[in-house]
N, C-alpha and C positions, 0 to 999 in steps of 0.2 A: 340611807338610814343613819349616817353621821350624828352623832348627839343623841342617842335612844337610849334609852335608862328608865330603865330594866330593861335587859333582853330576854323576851321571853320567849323559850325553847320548848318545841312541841315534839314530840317521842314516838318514833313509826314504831309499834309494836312492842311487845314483854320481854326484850329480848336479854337473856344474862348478861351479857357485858355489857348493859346500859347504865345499872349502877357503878362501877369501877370506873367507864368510861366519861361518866357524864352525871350523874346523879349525885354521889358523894365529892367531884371535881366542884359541884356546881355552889357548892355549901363553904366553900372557900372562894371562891372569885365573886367578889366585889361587881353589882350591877349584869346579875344574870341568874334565873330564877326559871329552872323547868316547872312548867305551869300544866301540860297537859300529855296524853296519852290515848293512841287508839292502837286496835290489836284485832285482829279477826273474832275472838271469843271475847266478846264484851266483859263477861263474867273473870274472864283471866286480867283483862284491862282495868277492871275497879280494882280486883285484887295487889296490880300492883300497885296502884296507885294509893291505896291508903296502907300497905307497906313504907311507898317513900313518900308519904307526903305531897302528891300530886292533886290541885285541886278539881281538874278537867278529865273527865271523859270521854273520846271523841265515838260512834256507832264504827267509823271505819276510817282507813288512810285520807280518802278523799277528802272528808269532811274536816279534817287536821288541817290538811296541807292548805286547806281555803278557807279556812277560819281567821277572824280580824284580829281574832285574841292572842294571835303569836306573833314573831316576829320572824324566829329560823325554826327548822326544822332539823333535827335527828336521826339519820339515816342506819339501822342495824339492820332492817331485815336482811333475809337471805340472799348471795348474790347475785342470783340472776332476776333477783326486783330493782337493784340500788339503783341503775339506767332510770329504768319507770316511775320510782317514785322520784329520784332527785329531779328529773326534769317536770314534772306533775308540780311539786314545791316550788322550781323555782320560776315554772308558769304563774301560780297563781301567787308573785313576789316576793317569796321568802327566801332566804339565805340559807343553805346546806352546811352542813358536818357530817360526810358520808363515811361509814364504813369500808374498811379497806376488804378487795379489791374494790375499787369505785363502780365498776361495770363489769359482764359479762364476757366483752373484750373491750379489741382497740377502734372497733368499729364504728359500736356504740358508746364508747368513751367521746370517740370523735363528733359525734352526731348531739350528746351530751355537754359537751364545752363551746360548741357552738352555742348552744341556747343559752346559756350562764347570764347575759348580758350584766347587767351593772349588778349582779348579786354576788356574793361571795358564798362559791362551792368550795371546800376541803375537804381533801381523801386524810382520812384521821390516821395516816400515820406517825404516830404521837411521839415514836422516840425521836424524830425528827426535829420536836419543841425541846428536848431536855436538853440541858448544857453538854452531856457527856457530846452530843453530835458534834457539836460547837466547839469544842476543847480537841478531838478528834481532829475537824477539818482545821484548826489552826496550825496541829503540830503539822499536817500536813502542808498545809502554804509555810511553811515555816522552815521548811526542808527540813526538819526531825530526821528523816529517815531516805532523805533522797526523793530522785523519782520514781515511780509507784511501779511495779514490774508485775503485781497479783495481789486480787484481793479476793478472799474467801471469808462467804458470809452461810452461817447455819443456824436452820428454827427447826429442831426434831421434840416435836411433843406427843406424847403417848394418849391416843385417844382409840384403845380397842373397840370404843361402843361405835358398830359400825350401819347402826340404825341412824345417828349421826344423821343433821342435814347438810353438815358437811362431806357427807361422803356423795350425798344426790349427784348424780349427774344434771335431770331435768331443773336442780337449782342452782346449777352452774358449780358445783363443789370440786373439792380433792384438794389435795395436799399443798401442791403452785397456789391455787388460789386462797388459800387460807395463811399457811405458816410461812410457804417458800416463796410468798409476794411479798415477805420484811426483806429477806435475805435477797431478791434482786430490787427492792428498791435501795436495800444496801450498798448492793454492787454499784448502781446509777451514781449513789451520794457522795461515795466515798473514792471511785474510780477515776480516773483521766481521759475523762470523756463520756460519753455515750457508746455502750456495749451494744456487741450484737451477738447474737446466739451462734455456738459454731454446734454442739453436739446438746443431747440431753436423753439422759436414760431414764425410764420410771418402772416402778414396780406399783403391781395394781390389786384393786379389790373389786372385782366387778367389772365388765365391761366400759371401758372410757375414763374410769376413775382413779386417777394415784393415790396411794397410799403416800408415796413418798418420791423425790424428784431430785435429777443431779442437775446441774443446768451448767456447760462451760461456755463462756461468754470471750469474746476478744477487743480490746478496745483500739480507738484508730492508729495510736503508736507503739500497736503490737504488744501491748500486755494482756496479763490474759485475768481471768476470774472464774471461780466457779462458787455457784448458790446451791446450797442443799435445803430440803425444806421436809417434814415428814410428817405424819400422821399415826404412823406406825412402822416401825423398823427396827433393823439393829439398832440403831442409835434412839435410843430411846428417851431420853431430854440430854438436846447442846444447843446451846445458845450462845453463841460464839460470832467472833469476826476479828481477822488478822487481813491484814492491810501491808504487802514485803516492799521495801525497797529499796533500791541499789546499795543506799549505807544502814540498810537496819529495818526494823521490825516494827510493829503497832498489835499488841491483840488486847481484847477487848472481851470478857467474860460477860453476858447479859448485857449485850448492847441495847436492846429493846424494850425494859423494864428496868431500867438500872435504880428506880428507885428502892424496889426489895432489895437486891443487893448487884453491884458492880468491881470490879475490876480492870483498870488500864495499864497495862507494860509497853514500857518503850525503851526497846534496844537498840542501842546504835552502833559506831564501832568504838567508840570511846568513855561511852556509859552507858547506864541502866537504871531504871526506875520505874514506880508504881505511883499510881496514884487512883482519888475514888473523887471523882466533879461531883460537889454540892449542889443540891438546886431543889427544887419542890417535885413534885410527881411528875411525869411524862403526860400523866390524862389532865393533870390539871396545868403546866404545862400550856399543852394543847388547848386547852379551852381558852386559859388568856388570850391567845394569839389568835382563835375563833374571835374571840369577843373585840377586843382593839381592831381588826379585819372591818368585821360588821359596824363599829362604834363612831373610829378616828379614821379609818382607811388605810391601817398596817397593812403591809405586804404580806402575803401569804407563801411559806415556804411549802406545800405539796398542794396546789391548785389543779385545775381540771386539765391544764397542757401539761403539766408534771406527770398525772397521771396518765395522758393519752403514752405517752414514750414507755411507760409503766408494762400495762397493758400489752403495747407490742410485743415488749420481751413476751412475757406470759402468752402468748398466742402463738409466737414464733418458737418457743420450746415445746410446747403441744407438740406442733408441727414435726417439729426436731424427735421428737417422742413416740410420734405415731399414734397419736391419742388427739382426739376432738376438739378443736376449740371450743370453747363454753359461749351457749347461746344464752341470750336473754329467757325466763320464764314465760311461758306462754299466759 
């Protein structure tokens, strides 16, 4: 789809973080125009749609994802559909921006990036596209702070409503899957290597479900990490990441949103400093790097092999946990 202008981007579902993530992104990027929406209550689907100015209705998923009138597709539902539908879209040749986690697990991650063939899938994790990531991993190649000895990444957001379909099991929910999936794809991004889970403890709400997740990870030259990720806990909003190494320090206040507001410190043994990377939104951001993907054939920094290693963690700390890996939706 090289040279396509307008890209036009169809909307699985009503879901809240579709305008932040995608809807008011789409009003600033140049040659991309959400044009349509389907939702299981039709009546919920027009609503949102002349909310934001969408001028398509689709009756259901299906009918979107095999419509000639788009070109990608939008992936928010719940996550134990993001498997079903992404591959559903990218059958009937449409290009994904799936919501993170990507999949259920690593299973069907794996069985999901096989079929990608010449489309372009993204796991929308968007602080990935802001500069602050970028700024981050230079000081690191830069040796700022030495070699990496621990990195600790935390998403604790306060969500007591535990009607929540993130709290579902049978939708694949809990706290890993939701908040503490930034904090190990942190760990991946920011790490000396590829981790692997050594311990992880949760505290629950319900049968199978965390409320909240410790995950310590070790990477192959014997450094270590730990992600915390929550739902509901003592820690009640930190969004954090510190990155230690042998000559110094990295930490990082709202690594993940750093458009509302950020902070960078970087200590070493010789000096100290703060600093806030300029740049545009993370969701918007993100959608450039969707759009050039799909347009010119930019490379894609969290692609469907990015996410299958993703995943693993997350399956392998369940495990570590004593709690269920998350299956796809029936």
């Amino acid at each position: 789809m090289i040279g396509v202008n307008p890209l036009r981007i169809g909307v699985l579902g009503a879901a809240r973080i579709a305008p932040s993530a995608l809807i008011r992104p789409a009003r600033q990027v140049d040659g991309v125009h959400v044009t349509a929406v389907a939702a299981r209550d039709r009546a919920r689907a027009e609503k949102f749609a002349a909310k934001h100015g969408i001028d398509t209705v689709f009756d259901d998923y299906r009918q979107l994802v095999e419509s000639d009138a788009i070109d990608a597709v939008y992936n928010p539902l719940p996550n134990g559909l993001h498997g079903r539908w992404t591959r559903a879209a990218v059958a009937a040749g449409k290009h994904v921006l799936c919501e993170k986690p990507f999949t259920a697990n690593a299973a069907e991650a794996t069985t999901v990036a096989a079929d990608t063939a010449d489309r372009v899938v993204m796991e929308a994790f968007h602080y990935r596209y802001h500069p602050l990531a970028g700024r981050i991993l230079d000081l690191l190649a830069d040796g700022a702070i030495g070699p990496v000895r621990h990195v600790e990444a935390h998403l604790c957001l306060p969500l007591p409503r535990f009607s929540d379909i993130r709290y579902s099991l049978p939708l694949a929910g809990g706290a890993l899957m939701d908040a503490g999936c930034y904090a190990i794809h942190a760990l991946r991004t920011f790490g000396p290597g590829e981790p692997a889970v050594d311990k992880a403890v949760a505290k629950t709400h319900g049968a199978g479900i965390d409320r909240f997740m410790a995950v310590d990870v070790r990477y192959p030259d014997g450094a270590t990490g730990r992600a915390i990720g929550s739902l509901w806990s003592a820690r009640v909003l930190e969004v954090s990441l510190r990155i230690t190494g042998e000559t110094g320090a990295i930490r990082v206040l709202n690594f993940v949103a750093p458009q509302i507001y950020h902070r960078l410190t970087v200590r070493s043994r010789n000096k100290r400093f703060h600093e806030r990377v300029p740049g545009q939104g993370s969701y918007t951001r993100q959608l450039l790097a969707f759009r050039d993907a799909v347009c010119d054939g930019a490379p894609v920094l969290t692609d469907a092999a990015d996410a299958i290693r993703t995943m693993t963690l997350i399956d392998a700390a369940y495990e570590k946990a004593g709690l269920p890996i998350r299956q796809p939706t029936a």
